[in-house]
C-alpha positions as CSV (number, residue, x, y, z in Angstrom):
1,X,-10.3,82.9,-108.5
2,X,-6.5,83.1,-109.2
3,X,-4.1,80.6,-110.7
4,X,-0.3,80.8,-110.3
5,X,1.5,80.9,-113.2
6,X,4.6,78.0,-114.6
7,X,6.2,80.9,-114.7
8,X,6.0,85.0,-114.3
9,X,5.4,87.5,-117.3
10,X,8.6,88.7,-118.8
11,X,9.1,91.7,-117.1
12,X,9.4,89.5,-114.1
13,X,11.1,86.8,-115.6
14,X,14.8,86.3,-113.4
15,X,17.9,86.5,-114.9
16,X,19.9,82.8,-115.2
17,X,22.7,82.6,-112.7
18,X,26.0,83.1,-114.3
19,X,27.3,81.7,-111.2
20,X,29.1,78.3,-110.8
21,X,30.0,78.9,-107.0
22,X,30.0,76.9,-104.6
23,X,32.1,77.0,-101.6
24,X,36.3,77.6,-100.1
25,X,37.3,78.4,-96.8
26,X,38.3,81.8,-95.3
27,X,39.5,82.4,-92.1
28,X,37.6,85.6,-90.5
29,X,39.8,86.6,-86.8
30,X,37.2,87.9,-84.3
31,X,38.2,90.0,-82.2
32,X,36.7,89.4,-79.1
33,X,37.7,86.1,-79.0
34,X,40.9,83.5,-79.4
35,X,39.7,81.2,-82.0
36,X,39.3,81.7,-85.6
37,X,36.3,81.1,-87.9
38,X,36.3,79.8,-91.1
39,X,33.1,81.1,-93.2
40,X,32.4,80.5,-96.9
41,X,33.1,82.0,-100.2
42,X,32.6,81.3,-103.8
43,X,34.8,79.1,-105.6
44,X,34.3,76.7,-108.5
45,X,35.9,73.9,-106.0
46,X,33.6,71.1,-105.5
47,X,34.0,70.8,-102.0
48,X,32.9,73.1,-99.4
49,X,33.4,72.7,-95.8
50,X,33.1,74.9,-92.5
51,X,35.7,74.8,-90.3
52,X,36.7,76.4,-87.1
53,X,39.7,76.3,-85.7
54,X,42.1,77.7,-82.6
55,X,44.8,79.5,-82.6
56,X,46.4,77.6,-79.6
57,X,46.2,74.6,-81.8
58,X,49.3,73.7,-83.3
59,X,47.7,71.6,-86.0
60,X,46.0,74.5,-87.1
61,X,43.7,73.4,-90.0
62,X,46.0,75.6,-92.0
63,X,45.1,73.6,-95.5
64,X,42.1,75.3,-97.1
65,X,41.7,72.8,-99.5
66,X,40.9,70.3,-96.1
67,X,37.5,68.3,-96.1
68,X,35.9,68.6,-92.8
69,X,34.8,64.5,-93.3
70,X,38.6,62.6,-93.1
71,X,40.5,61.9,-95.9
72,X,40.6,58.1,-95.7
73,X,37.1,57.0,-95.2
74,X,38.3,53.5,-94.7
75,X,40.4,54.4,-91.9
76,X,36.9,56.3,-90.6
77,X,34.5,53.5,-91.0
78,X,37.9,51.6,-89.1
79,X,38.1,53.7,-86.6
80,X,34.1,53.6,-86.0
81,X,33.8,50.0,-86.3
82,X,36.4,49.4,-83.3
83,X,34.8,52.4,-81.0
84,X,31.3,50.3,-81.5
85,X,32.9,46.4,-81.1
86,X,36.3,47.3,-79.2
87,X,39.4,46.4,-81.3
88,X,39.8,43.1,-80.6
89,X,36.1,42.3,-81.5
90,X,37.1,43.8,-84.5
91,X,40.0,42.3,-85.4
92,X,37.9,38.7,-84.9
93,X,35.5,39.7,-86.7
94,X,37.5,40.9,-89.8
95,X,39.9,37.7,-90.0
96,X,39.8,34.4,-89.3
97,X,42.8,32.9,-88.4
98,X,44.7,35.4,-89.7
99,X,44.0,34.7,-93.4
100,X,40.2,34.3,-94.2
101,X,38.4,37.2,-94.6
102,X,34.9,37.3,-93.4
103,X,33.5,39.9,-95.3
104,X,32.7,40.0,-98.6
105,X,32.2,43.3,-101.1
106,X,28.4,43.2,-100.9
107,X,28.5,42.7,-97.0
108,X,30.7,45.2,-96.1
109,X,29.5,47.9,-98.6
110,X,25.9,46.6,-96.5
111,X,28.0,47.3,-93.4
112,X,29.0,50.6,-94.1
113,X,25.4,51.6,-94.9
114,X,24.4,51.2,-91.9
115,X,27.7,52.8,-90.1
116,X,26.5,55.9,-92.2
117,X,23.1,55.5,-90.7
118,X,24.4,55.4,-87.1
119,X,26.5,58.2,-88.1
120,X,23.8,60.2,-89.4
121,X,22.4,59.8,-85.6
122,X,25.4,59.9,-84.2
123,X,26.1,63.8,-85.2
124,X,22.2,64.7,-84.3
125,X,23.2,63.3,-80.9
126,X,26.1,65.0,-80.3
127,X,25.1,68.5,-81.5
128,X,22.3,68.2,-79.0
129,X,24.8,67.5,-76.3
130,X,27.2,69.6,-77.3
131,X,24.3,72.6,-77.1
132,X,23.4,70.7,-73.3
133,X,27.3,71.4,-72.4
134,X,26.7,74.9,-73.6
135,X,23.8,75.6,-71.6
136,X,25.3,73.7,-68.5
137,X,28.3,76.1,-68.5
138,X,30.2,73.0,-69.2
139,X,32.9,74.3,-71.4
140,X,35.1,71.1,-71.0
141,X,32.4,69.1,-72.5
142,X,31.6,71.6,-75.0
143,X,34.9,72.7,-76.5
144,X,35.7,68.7,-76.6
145,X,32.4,67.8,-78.5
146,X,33.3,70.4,-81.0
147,X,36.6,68.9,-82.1
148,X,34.1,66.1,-82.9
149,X,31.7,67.6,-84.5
150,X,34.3,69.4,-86.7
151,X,35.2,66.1,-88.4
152,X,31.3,64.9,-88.7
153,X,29.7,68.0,-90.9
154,X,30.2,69.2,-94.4
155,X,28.3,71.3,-96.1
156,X,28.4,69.4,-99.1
157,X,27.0,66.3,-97.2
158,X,23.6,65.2,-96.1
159,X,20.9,67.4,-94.7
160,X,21.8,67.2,-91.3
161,X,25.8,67.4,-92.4
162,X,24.9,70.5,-94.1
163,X,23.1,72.0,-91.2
164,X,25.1,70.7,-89.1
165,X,27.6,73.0,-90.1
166,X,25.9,75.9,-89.6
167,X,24.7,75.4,-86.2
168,X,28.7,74.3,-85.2
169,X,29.2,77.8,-86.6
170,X,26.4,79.1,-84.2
171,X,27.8,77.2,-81.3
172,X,31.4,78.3,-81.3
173,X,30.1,81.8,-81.8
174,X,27.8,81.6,-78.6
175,X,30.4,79.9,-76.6
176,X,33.0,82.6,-77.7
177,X,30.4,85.5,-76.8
178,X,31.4,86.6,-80.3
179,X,27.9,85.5,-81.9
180,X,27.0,89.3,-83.1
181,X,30.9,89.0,-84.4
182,X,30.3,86.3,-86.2
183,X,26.6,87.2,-87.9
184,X,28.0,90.5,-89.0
185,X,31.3,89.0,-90.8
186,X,28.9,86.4,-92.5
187,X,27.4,89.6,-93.1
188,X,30.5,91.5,-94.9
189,X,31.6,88.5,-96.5
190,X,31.7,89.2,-100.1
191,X,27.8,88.9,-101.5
192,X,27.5,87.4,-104.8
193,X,26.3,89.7,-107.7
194,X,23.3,91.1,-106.8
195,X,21.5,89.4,-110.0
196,X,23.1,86.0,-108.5
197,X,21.4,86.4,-105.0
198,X,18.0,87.0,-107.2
199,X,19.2,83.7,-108.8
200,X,19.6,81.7,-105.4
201,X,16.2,83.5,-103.9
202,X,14.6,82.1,-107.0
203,X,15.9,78.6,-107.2
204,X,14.5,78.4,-103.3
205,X,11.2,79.9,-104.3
206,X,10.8,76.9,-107.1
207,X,12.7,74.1,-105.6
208,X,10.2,74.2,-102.2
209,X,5.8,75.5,-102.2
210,X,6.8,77.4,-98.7
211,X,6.8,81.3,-100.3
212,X,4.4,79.9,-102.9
213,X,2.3,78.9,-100.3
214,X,2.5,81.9,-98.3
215,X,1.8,84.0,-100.9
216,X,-1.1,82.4,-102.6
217,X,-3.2,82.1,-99.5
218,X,-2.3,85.6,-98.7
219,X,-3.7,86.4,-102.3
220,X,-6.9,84.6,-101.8
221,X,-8.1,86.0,-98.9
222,X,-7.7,89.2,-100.4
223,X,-8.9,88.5,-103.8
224,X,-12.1,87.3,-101.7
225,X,-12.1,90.2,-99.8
226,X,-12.0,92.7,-102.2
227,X,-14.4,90.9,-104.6
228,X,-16.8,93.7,-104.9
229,X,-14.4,96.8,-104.1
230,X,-13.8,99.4,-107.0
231,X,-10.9,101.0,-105.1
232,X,-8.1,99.0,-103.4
233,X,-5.4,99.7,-101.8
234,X,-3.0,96.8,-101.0
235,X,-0.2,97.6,-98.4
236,X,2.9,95.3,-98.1
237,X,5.0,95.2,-95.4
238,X,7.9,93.8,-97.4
239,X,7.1,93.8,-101.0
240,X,10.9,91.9,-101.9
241,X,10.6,91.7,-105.7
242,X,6.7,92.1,-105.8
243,X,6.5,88.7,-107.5
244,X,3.4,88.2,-104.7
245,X,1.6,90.2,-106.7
246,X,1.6,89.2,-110.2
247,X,-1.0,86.3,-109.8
248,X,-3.4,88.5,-108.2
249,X,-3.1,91.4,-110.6
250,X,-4.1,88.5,-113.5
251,X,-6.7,87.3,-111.1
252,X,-8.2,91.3,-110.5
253,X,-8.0,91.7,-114.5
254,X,-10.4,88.4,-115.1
255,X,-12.9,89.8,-112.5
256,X,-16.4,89.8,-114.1
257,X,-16.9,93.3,-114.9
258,X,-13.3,94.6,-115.0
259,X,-11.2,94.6,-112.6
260,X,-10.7,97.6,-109.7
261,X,-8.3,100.3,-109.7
262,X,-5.5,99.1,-107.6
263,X,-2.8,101.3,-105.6
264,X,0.2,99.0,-104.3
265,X,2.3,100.4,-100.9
266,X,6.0,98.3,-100.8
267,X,7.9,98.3,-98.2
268,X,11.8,98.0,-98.9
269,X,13.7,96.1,-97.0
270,X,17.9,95.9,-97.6
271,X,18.5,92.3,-99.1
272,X,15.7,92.8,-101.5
273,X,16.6,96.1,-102.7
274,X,20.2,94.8,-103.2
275,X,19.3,91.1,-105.0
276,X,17.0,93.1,-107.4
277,X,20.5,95.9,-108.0
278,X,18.2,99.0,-107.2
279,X,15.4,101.0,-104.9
280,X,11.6,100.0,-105.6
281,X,11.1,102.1,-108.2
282,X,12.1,99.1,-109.5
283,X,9.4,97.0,-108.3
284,X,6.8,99.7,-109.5
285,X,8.0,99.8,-112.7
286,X,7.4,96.1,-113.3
287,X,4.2,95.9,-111.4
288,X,2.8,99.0,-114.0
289,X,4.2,97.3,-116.8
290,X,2.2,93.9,-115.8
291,X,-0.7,96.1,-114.9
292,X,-0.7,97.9,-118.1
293,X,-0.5,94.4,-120.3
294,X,-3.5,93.0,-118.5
295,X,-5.6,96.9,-118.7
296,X,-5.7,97.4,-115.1
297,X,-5.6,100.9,-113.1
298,X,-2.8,100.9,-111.4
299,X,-0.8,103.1,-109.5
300,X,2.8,102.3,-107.1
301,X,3.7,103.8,-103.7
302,X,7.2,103.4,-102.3
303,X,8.0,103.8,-98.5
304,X,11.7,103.7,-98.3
305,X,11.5,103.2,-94.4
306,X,12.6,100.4,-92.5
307,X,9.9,98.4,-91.2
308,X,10.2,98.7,-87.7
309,X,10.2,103.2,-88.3
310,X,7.2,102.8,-90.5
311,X,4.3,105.5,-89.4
312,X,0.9,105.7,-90.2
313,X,1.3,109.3,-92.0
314,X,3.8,106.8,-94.6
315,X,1.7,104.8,-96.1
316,X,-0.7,107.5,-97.9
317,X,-4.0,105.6,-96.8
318,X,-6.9,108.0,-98.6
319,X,-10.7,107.9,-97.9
320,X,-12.6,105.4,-100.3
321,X,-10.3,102.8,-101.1
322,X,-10.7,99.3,-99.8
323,X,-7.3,98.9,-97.3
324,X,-5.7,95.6,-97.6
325,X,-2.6,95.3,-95.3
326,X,0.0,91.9,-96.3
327,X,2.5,90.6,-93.7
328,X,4.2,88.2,-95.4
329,X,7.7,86.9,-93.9
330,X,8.0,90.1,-92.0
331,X,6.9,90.4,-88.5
332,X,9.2,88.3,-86.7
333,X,12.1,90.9,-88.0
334,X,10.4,93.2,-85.7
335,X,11.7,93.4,-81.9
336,X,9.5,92.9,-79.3
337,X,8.9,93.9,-75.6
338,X,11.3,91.1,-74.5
339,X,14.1,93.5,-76.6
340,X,13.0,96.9,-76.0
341,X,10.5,99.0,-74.6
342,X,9.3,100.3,-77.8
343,X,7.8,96.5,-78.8
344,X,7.4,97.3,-82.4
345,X,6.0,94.2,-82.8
346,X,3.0,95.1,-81.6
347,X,3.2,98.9,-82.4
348,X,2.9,98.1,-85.8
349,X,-0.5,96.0,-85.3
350,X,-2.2,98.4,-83.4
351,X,-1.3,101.1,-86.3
352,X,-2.4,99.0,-88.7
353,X,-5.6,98.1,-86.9
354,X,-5.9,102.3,-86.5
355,X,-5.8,102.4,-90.2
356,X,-9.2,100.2,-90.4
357,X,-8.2,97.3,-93.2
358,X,-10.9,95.4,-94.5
359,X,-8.2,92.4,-94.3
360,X,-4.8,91.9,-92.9
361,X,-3.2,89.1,-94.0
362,X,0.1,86.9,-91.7
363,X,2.3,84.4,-93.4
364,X,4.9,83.2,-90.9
365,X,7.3,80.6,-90.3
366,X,5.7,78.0,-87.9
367,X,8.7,78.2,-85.2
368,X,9.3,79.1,-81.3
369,X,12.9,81.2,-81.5
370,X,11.9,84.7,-79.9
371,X,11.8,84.4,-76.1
372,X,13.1,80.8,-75.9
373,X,16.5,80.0,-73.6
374,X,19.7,78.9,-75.4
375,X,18.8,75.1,-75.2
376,X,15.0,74.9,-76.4
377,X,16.2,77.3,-79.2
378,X,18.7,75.2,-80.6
379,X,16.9,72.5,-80.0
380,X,14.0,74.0,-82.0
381,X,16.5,75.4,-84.6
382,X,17.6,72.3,-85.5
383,X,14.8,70.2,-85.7
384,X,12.8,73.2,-88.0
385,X,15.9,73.7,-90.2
386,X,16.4,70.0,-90.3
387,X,12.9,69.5,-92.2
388,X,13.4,72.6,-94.4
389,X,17.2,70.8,-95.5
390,X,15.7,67.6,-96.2
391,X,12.9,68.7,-98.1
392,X,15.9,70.4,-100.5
393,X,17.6,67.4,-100.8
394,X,14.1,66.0,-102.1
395,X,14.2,68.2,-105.2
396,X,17.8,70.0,-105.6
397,X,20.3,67.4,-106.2
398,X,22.6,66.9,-104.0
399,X,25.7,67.6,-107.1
400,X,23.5,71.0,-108.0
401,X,26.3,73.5,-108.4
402,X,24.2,76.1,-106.6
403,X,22.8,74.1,-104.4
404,X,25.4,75.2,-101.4
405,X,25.3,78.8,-102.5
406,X,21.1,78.7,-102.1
407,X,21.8,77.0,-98.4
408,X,24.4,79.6,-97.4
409,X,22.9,82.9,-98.5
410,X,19.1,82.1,-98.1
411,X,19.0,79.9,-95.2
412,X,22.6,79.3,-93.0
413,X,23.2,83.6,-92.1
414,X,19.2,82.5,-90.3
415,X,20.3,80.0,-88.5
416,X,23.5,81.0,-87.6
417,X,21.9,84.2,-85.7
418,X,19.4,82.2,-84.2
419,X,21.9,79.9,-82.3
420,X,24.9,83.0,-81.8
421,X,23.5,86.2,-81.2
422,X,21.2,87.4,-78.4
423,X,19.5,90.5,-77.5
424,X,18.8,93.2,-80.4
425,X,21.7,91.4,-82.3
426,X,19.4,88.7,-82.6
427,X,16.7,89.4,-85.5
428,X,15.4,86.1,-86.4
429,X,13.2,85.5,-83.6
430,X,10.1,83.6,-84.9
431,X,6.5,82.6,-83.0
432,X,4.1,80.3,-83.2
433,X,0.8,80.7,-84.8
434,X,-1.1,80.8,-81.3
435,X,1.4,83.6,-79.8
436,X,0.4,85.4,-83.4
437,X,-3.5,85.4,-82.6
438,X,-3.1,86.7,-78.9
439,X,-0.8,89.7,-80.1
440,X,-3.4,90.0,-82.8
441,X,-6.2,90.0,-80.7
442,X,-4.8,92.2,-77.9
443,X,-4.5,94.4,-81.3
444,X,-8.0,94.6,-81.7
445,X,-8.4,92.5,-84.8
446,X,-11.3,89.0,-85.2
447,X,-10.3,86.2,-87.4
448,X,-11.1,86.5,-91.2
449,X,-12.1,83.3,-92.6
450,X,-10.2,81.9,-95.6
451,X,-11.8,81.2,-98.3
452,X,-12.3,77.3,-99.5
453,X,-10.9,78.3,-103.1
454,X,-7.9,78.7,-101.1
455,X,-6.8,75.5,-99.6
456,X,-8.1,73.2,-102.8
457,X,-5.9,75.7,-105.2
458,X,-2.5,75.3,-102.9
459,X,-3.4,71.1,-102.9
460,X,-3.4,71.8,-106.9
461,X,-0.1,73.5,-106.2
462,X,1.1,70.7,-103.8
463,X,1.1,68.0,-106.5
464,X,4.1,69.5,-108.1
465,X,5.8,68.4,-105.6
466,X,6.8,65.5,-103.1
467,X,4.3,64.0,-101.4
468,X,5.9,64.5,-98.0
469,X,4.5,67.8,-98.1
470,X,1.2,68.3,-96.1
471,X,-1.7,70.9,-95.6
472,X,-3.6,71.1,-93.0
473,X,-6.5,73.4,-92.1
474,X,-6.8,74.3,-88.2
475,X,-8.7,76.8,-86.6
476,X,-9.3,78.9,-89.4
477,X,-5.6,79.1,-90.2
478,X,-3.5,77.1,-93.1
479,X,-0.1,75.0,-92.4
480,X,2.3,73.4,-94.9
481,X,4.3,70.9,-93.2
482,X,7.5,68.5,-94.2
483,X,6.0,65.5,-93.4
484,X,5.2,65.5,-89.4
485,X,6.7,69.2,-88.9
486,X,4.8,72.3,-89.6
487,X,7.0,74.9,-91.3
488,X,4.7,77.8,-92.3
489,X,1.4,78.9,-91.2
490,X,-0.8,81.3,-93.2
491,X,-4.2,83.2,-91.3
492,X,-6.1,86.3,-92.2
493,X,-7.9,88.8,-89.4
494,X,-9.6,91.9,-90.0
């Protein structure tokens, strides 16, 4: 019924990055707390690294050209080698008699392979008891596994090295209490250009099916929804660039005959409107534009409200259209009851349920965050982020000169708020599909079945792309998964 494109139609066709940033290191004083964090900036260096550092310590990191992996790596595969085997072991096992070597090239290059391996392990292992100090109260413990994590991650590394540093940045936040500090001067660090952060949200969108997939499912069940409607009225919660709506547009104009007059509600939300460098009229001029190429009736209505103030008396719902509502990437933004009494989360299902869709359509990020303590959410931060950063690695080269500035502004300001910040400060809070359906049904709303078009178009899409990728169909509801993790779950209800 609809096909996505290679590529969108001019007028939605991103501008190349300019950019050749990576990453340096900037020292950001909190104020609530002794220590120092080191954050990330643009810089045509090669090397990036997160470090953090304490003011009490008379070493100081003070050299912002410092890796956070040591300078020597002999000395580190050394110093591993005689932690594992003792040094004495070592020394035997190095030298014979004090003049044959052992060892030859091939062996010890096999040798360090597998050092790297237990290393790999090794920093999984100690983040997770570094978070177990945390959540013991065992500050000791903690403060001393940091000093070791701070020489094990790099955010020029491997997946987990690159995560890594971004959930160290999370734990020395929440340790401090400074975690809202922390988020809001990763916040006020200097943004790229706005038409580079459209460059970075665009390489993400290509390099991995996850938005792809979200938003062609979405599109499907409402193509097949609307299939015989004259009149429709699509509402999006968080319309971003509007690219979600190109494909279905095409797909509306090949409708045998003609295709229905469509009205489009966006929702503007404040990275969006700055990566695309203006307000939605933006977005509606494009969407016309499109509209008007492929002779389809068309018309744009901007809500400049924040999601979580949105009324129904805003979104300009009129008698004889056919409602479509879109929740794409949005809902678990919204506080609920375990923040504040108000519970927009579920005030904003119940008005859109009062608003009588024909289909309402939930895209979400397959994670438990919300109301989890401290140690199942790291827990569950790491291993979800840890999928999403090796399926990267998969398909952006590890030397891509972008490749750290698409991790730190798309994904690492996520995860560092997950880990640091608590309360209201705390906006990523994600659920899990079955907590979705029990909100929705306490809404009012029955499952709407997805149409088999669907799931055998986003396979077609899937072959693009590395086979570790799975879909799976389960109780009326879609997942894309890295391998044995589920990542994103797509359902309609109505």
């Amino acid at each position: 019924m609809y096909k996505h494109p290679r590529q969108e139609t001019e007028a939605y066709s991103l501008p190349p990055s300019e950019a050749n940033c990576v990453g340096k290191l900037r020292y950001i004083p909190v104020n609530n707390s002794r220590k120092r964090y080191c954050m990330l900036e643009p810089s045509s260096s090669p090397d990036s690294t997160v470090l953090i550092s304490n003011d009490n310590n008379n070493s100081g990191y003070e050299d912002t050209s410092a890796s956070c992996v040591t300078d020597d790596f002999n000395d580190k595969i050394k110093e591993l080698e005689s932690a594992m085997m003792g040094p004495e072991s070592l020394d035997s096992a190095l030298y014979y008699n004090d003049s044959y070597v052992l060892t030859t090239s091939q062996e010890t290059s096999s040798w360090r392979s597998t050092l790297e391996a237990v290393s790999r392990r090794d920093l999984r292992a100690d983040l997770v008891s570094c978070a177990k100090a945390m959540s013991e109260n065992d500050l000791m413990m903690a403060n001393s596994m940091m000093e070791k994590l701070r020489l094990m991650v790099s955010v020029s590394g491997e997946p987990i090295q690159r995560l890594g540093a971004y959930l160290l940045e999370g734990l020395v936040a929440q340790l401090s209490s400074s975690g809202s500090s922390i988020y809001k001067s990763l916040n006020r660090c200097p943004e790229p250009a706005s038409n580079e952060l459209l460059s970075y949200m665009h390489i993400l969108y290509e390099v991995c099916p996850y938005f792809k997939f979200g938003y062609m499912s979405a599109n499907g069940a409402i193509a097949e929804a609307m299939k015989n409607e004259n009149r429709v009225h699509i509402i999006d919660f968080q319309i971003g660039q509007g690219s979600q709506w190109v494909t279905l547009i095409q797909a509306f104009a090949e409708r045998p005959g003609g295709p229905p007059w469509i009205r489009i509600t966006g929702i503007d939300d404040m990275t969006s409107a700055y990566a695309r460098g203006g307000g939605l009229s933006i977005v509606g001029n494009r969407l016309a534009r499109l509209a008007k190429k492929f002779n389809v009736p068309f018309e744009f209505n901007s809500v400049s409200v924040s999601v979580s103030e949105v009324k129904a008396n805003n979104l300009g719902v009129r008698p004889g259209e056919a409602l479509a509502v879109n929740f794409a990437f949005v809902l678990h933004h919204m506080p609920d009851e375990s923040v504040s009494t108000e519970n927009h989360r579920d005030r904003i299902l119940r008005m859109v349920k009062s608003i009588s869709p024909k289909v309402v359509t939930l895209v979400e990020q397959e994670a438990n965050t919300n109301t989890a303590a401290f140690f199942p959410r790291f827990m569950e931060t790491m291993d979800y982020y840890d999928a999403m950063f090796e399926s990267i690695d998969v398909t952006l080269p590890r030397n891509h000169k972008q490749r750290i500035s698409v991790e730190q502004h798309c994904l690492a300001r996520d995860v560092v708020n997950i880990i640091a910040c608590e309360g209201a400060d705390r906006v990523e809070r994600h659920e899990l599909l079955g907590k979705w359906r029990s909100r929705f049904g306490m809404a009012g709303f029955t499952p709407y079945p997805l149409s088999p078009l669907v799931n055998s178009t986003i396979k077609t899409l899937l072959r693009n792309y590395s086979d570790k990728y799975r879909l799976e169909e389960r109780d009326g509801a879609l997942y894309l998964g890295w391998m044995n993790r589920d990542l994103v779950a797509s359902c309609a209800w109505k």
